[in-house]
C-alpha positions as CSV (number, residue, x, y, z in Angstrom):
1,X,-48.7,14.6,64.4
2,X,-52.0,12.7,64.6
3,X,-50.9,10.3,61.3
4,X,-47.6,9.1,62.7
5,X,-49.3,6.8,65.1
6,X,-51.3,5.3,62.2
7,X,-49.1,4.9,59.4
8,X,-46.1,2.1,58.8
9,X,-44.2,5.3,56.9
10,X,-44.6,9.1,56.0
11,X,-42.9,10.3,53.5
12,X,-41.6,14.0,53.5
13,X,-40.4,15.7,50.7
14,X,-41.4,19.3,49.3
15,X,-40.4,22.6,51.3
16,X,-41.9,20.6,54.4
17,X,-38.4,18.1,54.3
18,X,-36.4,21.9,54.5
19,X,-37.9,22.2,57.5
20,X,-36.7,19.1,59.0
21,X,-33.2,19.7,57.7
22,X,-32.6,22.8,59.5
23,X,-34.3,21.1,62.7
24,X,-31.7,18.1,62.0
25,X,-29.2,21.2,61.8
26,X,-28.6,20.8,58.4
27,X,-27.7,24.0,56.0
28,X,-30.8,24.7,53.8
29,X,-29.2,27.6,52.2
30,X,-31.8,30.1,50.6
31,X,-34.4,27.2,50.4
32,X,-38.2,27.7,51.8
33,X,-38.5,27.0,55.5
34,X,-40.6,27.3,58.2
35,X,-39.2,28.6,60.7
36,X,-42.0,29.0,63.2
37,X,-42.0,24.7,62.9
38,X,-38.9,24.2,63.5
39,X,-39.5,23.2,67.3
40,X,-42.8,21.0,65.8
41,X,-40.2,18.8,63.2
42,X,-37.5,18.3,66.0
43,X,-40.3,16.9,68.1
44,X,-41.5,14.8,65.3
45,X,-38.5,13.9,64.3
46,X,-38.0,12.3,67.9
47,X,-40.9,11.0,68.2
48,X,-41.3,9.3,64.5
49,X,-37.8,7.4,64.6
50,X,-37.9,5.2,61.3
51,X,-41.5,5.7,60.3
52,X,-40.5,9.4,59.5
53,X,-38.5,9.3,56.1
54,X,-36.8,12.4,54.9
55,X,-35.3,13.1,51.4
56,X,-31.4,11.3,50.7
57,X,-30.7,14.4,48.9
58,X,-32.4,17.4,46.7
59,X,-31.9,18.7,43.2
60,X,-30.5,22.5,44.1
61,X,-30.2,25.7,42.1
62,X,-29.4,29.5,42.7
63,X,-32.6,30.3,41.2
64,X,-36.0,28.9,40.2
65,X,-35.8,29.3,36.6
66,X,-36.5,26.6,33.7
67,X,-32.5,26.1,32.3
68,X,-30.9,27.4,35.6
69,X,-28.0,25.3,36.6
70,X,-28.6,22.5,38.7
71,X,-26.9,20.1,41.0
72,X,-27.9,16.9,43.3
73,X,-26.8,16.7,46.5
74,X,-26.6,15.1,49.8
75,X,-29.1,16.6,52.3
76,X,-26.2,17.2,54.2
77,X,-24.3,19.1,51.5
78,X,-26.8,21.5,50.7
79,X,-24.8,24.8,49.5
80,X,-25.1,28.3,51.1
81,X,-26.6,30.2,48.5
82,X,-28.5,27.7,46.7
83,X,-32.2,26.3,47.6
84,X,-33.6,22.6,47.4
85,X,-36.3,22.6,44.5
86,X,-36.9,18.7,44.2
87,X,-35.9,15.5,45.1
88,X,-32.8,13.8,43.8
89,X,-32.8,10.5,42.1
90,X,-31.7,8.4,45.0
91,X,-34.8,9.7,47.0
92,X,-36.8,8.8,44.1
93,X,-35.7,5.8,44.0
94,X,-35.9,5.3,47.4
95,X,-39.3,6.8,47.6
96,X,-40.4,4.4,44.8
97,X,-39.2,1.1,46.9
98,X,-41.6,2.3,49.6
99,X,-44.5,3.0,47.6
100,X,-44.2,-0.2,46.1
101,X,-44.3,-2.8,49.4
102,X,-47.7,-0.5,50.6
103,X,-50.7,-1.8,50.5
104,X,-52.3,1.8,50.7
105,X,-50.6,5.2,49.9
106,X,-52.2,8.5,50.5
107,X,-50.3,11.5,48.7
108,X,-50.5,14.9,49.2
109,X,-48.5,17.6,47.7
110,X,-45.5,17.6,45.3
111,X,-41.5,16.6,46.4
112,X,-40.6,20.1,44.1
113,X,-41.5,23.1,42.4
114,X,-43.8,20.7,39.7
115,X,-44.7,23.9,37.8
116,X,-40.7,24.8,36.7
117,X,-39.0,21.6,34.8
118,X,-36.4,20.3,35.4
119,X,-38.2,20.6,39.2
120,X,-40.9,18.3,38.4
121,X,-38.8,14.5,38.0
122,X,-39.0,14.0,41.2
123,X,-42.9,14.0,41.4
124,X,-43.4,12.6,37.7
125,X,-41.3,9.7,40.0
126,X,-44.4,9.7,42.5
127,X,-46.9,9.9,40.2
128,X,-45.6,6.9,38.5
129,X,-44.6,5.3,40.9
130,X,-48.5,5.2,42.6
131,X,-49.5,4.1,39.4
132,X,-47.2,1.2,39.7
133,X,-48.8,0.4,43.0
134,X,-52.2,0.8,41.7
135,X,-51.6,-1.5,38.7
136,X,-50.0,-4.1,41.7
137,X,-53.5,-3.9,44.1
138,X,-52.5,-1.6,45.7
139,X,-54.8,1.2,47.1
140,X,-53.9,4.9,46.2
141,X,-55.2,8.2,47.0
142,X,-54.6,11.3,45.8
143,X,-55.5,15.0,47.6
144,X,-54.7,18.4,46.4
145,X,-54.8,20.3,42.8
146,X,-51.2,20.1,42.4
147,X,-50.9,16.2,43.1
148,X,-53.7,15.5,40.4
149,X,-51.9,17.8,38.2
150,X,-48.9,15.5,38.7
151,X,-51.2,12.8,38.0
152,X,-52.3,13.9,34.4
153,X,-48.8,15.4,33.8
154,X,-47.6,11.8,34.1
155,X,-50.8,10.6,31.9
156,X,-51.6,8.1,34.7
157,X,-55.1,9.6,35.3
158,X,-57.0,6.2,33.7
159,X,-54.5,4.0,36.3
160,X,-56.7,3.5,39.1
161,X,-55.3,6.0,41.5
162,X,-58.6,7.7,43.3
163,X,-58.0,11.6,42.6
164,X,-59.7,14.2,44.6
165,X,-59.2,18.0,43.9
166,X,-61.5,19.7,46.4
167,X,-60.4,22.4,48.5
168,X,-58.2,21.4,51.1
169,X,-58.3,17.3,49.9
């Protein structure tokens, strides 16, 4: 709520985009939600218009497992049954194209489950993609354990990006 006013975008991707699916009124199947924030993400939703940007579509499975079967989707074609566990490669790209025209970027959190491949493309896309920026002039910052990990999964650690792992970065 208090960065909409001072950003030109905010990405959302990661459990936190399920969330604004269902307050869209899209199907999220057996995917993590928040239920109690529903009410919060229709209000932001409102209230961000463009700046707000929300996955195309997700990379959905019946189960997290490494090898389960996979498909890409629409966010509006999410399957009963199934739950979104990354990004797909049009919001990657998409994503990307963003990152890429900022002059800073502050990133927080993974777009999927990063710790069960194949569920980690779409934040390898990220994490290259800041590096991108970096290597451009851009400014990047990086909060949270998980987006560092991302950072050296990707072997872009020595690219610039300014990585902080402390609790609650």
């Amino acid at each position: 709520t208090n960065l909409l006013p001072k950003v030109d975008a905010l990405l959302v991707g990661g459990a936190m985009a399920c969330t604004f699916f269902l307050a869209m009124g899209l199907e999220v199947g057996t995917s993590l939600v928040e239920r109690d924030k529903v009410d919060l993400a229709k209000d932001l939703l409102q209230r961000g218009g463009k700046k707000l940007v929300l996955p195309q579509g997700a990379v959905v499975a019946q189960e997290l497992k490494q090898g389960a079967p996979t498909r890409s989707v629409a966010r509006d074609a999410i399957p009963t049954g199934w739950a979104v566990y990354d990004i797909d490669e049009a919001t990657q790209q998409d994503f990307a194209r963003r990152i890429a025209g900022a002059k800073t970027v502050v990133w927080n959190g993974p777009v999927g489950v990063f710790e069960t491949p194949p569920f980690n493309q779409g934040t390898l896309a990220l994490a290259r993609a800041l590096a991108d920026a970096t290597a451009h002039g851009g400014t990047t910052i990086v909060g949270g354990g998980d987006s560092a990990a991302a950072i050296a999964a990707a072997r872009l650690g020595d690219k610039g990006a300014h990585v902080s792992t402390g609790g609650g970065a």
